[in-house]
C-alpha positions as CSV (number, residue, x, y, z in Angstrom):
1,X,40.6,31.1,19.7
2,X,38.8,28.3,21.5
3,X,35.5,28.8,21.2
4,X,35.7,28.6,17.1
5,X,37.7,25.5,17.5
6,X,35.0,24.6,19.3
7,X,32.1,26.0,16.8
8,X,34.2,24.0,14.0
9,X,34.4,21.3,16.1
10,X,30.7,20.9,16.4
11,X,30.5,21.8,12.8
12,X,32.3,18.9,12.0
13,X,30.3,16.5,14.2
14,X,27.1,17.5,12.7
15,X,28.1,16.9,9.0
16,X,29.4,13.3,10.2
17,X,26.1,12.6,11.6
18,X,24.3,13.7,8.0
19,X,26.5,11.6,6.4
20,X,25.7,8.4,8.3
21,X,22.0,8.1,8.5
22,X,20.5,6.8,4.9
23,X,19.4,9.1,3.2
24,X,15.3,8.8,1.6
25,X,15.4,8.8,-1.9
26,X,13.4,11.9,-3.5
27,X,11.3,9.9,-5.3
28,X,10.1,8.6,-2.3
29,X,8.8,12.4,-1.3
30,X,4.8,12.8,-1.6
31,X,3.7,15.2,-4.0
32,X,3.0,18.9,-1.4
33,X,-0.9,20.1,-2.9
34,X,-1.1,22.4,0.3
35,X,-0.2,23.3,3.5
36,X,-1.9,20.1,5.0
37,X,-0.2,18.0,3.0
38,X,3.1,19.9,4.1
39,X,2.8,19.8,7.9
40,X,1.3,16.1,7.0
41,X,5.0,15.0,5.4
42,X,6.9,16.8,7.9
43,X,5.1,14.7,11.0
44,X,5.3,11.4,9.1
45,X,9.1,11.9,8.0
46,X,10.0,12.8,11.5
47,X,9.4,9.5,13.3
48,X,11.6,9.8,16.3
49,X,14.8,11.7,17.6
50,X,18.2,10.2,19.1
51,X,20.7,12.0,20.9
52,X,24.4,12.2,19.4
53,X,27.2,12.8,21.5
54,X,30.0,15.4,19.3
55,X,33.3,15.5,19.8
56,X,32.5,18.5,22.2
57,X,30.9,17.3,24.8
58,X,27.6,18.6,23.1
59,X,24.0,15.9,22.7
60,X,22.8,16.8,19.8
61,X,19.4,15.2,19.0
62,X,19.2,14.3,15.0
63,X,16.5,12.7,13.3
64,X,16.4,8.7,13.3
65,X,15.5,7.7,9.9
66,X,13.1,5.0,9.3
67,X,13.6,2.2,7.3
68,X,10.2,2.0,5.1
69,X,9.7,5.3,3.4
70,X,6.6,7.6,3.8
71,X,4.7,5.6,1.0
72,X,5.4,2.1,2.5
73,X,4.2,3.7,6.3
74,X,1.3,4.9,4.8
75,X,0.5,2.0,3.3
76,X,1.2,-0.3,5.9
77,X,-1.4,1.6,8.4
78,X,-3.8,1.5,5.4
79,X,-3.4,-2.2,4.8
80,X,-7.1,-4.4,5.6
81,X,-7.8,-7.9,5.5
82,X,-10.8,-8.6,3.5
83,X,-13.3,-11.5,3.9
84,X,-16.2,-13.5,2.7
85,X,-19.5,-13.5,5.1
86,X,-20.2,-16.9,3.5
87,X,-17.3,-18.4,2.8
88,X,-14.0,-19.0,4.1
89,X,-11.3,-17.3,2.7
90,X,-9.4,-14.1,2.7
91,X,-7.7,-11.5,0.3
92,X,-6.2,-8.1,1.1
93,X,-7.3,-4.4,0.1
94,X,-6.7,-0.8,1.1
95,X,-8.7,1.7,3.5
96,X,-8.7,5.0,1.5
97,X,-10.5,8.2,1.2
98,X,-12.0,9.0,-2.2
99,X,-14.5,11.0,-3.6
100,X,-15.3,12.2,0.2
101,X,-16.1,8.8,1.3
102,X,-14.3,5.8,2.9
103,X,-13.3,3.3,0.8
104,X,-11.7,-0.2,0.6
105,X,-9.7,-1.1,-2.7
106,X,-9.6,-4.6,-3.3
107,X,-9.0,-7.6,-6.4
108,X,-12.5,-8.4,-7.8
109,X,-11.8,-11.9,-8.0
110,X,-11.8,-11.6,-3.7
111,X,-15.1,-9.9,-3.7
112,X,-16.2,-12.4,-6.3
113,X,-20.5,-11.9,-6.6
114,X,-21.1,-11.1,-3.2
115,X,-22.7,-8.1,-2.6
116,X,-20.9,-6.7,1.3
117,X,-18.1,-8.4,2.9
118,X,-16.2,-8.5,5.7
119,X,-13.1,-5.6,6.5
120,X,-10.9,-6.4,9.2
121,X,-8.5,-3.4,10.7
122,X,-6.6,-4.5,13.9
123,X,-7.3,-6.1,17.4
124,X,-10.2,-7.6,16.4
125,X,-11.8,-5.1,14.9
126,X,-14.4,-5.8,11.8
127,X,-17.0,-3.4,9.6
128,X,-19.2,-4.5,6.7
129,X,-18.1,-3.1,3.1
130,X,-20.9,-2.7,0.7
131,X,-19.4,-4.0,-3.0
132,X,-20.2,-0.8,-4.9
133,X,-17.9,-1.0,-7.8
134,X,-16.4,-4.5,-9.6
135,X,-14.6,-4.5,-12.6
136,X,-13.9,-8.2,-13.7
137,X,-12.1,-7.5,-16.6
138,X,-9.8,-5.5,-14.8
139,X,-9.7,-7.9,-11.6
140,X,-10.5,-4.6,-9.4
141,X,-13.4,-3.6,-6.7
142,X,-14.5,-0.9,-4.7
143,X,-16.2,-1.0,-0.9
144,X,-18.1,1.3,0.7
145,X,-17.4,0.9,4.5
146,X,-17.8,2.7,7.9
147,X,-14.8,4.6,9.7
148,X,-12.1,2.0,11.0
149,X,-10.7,3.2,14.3
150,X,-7.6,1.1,14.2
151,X,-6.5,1.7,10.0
152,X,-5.5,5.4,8.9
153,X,-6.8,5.5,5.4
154,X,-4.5,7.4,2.7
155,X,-6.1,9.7,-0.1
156,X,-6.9,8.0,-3.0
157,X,-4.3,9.2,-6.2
158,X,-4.6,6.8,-8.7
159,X,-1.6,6.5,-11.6
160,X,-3.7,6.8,-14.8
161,X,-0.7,6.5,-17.0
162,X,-0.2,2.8,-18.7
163,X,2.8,2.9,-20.8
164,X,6.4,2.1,-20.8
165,X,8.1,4.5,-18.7
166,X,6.3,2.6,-15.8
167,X,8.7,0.3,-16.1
168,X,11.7,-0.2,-13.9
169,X,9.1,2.1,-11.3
170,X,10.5,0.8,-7.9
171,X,6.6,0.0,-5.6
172,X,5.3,-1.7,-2.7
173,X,2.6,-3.2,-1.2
174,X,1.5,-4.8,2.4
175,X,-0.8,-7.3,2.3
176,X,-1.7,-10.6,4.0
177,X,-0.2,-13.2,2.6
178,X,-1.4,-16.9,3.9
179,X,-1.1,-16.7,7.7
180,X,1.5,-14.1,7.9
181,X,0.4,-10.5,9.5
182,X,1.1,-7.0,7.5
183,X,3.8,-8.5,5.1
184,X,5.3,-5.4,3.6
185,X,6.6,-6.2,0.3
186,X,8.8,-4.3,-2.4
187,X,9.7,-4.8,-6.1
188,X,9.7,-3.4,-9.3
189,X,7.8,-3.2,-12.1
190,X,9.2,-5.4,-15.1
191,X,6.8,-5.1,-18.0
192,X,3.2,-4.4,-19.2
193,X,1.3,-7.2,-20.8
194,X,-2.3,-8.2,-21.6
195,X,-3.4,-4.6,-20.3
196,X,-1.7,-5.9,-17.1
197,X,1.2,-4.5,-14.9
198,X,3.9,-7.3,-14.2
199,X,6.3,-6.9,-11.5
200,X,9.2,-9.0,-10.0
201,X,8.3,-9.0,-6.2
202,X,6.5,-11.7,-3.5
203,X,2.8,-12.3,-3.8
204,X,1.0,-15.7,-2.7
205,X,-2.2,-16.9,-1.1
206,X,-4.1,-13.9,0.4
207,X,-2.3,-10.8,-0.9
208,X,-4.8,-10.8,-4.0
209,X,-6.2,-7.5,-3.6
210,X,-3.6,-4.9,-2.0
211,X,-2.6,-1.9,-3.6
212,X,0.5,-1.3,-5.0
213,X,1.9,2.0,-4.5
214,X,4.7,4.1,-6.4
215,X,7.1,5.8,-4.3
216,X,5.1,9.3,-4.7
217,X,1.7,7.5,-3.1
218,X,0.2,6.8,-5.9
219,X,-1.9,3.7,-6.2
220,X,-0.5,2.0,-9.4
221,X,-2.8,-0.9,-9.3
222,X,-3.9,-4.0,-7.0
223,X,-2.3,-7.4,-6.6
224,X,-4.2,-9.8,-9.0
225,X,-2.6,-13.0,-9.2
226,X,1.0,-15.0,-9.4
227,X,2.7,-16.4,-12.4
228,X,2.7,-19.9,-12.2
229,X,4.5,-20.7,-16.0
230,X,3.3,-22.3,-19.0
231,X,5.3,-25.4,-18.7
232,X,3.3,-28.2,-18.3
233,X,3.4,-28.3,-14.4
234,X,1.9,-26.1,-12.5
235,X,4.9,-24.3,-10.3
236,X,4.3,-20.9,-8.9
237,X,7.0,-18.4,-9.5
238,X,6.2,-16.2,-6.1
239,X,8.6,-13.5,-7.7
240,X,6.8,-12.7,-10.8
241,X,3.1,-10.9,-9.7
242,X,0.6,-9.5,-12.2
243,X,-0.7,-6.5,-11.0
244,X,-4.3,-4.8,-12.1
245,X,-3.7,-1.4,-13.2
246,X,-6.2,1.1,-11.9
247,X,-5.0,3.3,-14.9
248,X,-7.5,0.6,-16.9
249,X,-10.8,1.8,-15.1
250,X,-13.9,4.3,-15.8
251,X,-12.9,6.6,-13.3
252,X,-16.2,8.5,-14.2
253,X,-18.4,5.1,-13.1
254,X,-16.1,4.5,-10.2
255,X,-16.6,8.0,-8.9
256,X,-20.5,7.8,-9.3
257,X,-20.9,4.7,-7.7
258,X,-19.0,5.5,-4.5
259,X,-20.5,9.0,-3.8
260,X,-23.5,7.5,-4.7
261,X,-23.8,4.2,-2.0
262,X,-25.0,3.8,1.2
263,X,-22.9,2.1,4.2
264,X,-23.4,-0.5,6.2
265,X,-22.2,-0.7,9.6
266,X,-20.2,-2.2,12.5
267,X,-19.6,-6.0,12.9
268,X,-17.9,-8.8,14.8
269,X,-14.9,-10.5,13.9
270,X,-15.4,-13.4,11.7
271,X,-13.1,-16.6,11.2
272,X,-11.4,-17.0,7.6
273,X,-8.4,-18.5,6.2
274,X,-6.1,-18.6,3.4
275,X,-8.0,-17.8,0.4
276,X,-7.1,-20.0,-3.0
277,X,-4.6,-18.9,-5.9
278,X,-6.2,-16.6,-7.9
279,X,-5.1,-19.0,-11.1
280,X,-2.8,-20.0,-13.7
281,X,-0.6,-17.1,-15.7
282,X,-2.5,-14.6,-18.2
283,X,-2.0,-16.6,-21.6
């Protein structure tokens, strides 16, 4: 008779423990293509163990659940910091893997005409990205670059859907904003205007140029600018952030020109600082 008061005793304990740790949402769950991408999930969603004492006696050891969900993790070890050669100044951008090649996704107002520029992963480390793609309409670019040691770039799935059930779609980005490090920001997606995504979240100097993500991985579109009203006086609104949807883009051209460029390769670290708003609101 004691050892199942015992088993339900442990029973018990263990469904106390599930019900305490937050639970990830399962939108937040990355679309499972194959058994890569299965084992893949499983090791990222498994980021440590703790041990729980039951009621028994028993250490139990129970997953500790992160707070930034598989998407935001992702993007975070993705995130790059991308610079002019010529210029000071600095926006942000993405280290991904499309069309077999390595890629940085960035605004195209950050890139502006320059043909390579600077990508900066972590502890010091710097490659040359060749500009292989800009889309100024669209406020989006493309990089060619070498293998980054310290980033872990993400497969490239792009959201090519533009219509109104984006809205209310819960993203995130991590960026650089001014001085600040890998700023990981969340928000929401509030409306579409002007062929653009707008979103109630933080953006300011420097983040131009990070991808936003859904909560499935998929890279809805790039930070392109912050709305600073219509009101005479120029105040920026850092919780309203228009966002270039990569939904808008030749994915045809875009795939040609990437499989198509040649890299360039390793080089020091370069100074920068704060690059300038992008400009005022979309009219």
């Amino acid at each position: 008779m004691r050892r199942w008061i015992k088993k339900f005793v442990i029973v018990a304990s263990l469904l106390l423990v599930s019900c305490t740790l937050p639970a990830s949402p399962v939108s937040s769950l990355p679309e499972i293509n194959n058994d890569y991408d299965l084992v893949s999930s499983l090791q990222d969603s498994m980021v440590s163990r703790v041990e729980v004492q039951t009621a028994g006696g028993n250490l139990l050891q129970v997953l500790d659940a992160p707070n930034l969900s598989i998407t935001e993790q992702r993007a975070r070890s993705a995130a790059v910091k991308v610079r002019s050669l010529l210029s000071p100044g600095h926006g942000s951008g993405t280290y991904v893997i499309a069309y077999d090649r390595r890629v940085v996704v960035t605004a195209a107002h950050v890139v502006r005409s320059e043909s390579v520029m600077a990508i900066d992963g972590r502890d010091g480390e710097s490659v040359v990205g060749k500009v292989v793609f800009v889309d100024e309409r669209n406020d989006i670019a493309y990089l060619v670059v070498p293998e980054l040691k310290t980033r872990t770039a993400i497969r490239y799935r792009p959201q090519k859907s533009y219509d109104e059930r984006l809205i209310g779609t819960h993203i995130t980005y991590t960026g650089f904003p001014s001085h600040h490090d890998l700023l990981t920001i969340r928000g929401y997606i509030s409306s579409l205007e002007h062929e653009m995504v707008v979103t109630n979240m933080f953006g300011w100097f420097g983040s131009s140029g990070s991808g936003v993500f859904d909560q499935r991985g998929r890279l809805v579109g790039i930070v392109s600018g912050i709305d600073v009203g219509n009101i005479g006086i120029r105040i920026p609104l850092d919780s309203i952030v228009w966002v270039a949807p990569v939904s808008q883009l030749d994915h045809d051209i875009v795939k040609l020109r990437i499989q198509t460029a040649e890299s360039v390769g390793v080089i020091n670290a370069f100074p920068g600082a704060p690059s300038p708003r992008r400009g005022e609101s979309i009219p």
